[in-house]
N, C-alpha and C positions, 0 to 999 in steps of 0.2 A: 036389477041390483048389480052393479059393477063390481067387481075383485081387483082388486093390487096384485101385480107382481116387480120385483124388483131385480133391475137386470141392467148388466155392464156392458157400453158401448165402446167401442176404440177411439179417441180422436177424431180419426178421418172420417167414422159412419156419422158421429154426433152431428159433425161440419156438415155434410153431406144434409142431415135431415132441419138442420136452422134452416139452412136458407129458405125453403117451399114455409117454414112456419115463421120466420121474419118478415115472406113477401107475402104472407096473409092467407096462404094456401090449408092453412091448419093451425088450430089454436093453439097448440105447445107439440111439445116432442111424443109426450102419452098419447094425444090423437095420430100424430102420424102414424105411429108406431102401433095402436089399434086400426086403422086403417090399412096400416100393410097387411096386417096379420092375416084382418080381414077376407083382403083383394088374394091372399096368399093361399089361405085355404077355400077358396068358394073357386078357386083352377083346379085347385092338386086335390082333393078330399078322395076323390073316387082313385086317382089312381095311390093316394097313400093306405085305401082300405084294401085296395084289391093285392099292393107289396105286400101288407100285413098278412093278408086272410092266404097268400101266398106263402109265404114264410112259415107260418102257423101250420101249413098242410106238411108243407116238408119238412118240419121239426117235429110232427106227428108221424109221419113216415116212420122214423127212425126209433119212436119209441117202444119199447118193450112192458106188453102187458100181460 
């Protein structure tokens, strides 16, 4: 099941992602744009859990219980 999200691009990035879905590289701008997302989190996932779970320790630090 696929979800919507709606979200504002600048000119230059819109420009930027036609062209690869004009020259046939991707069906419309939704697929690029899930495919970046994609390719974006299946690099960063572990190092965005390990900031997180990082962050979370030392704002735990400082709490008073």
């Amino acid at each position: 099941m696929n979800a919507g999200i709606d979200i504002e691009l600048s000119p230059r990035l819109l420009k930027k992602i036609q062209h690869p879905v004009n020259e046939g590289w991707f069906k419309n701008a939704s697929d690029f744009v899930e495919v970046a997302v994609r390719y974006y989190l299946e690099r960063h996932t572990d190092e965005m859990w390990e900031e997180y779970v990082e962050h979370e320790i030392k704002a735990g630090l400082h709490e008073k219980y």
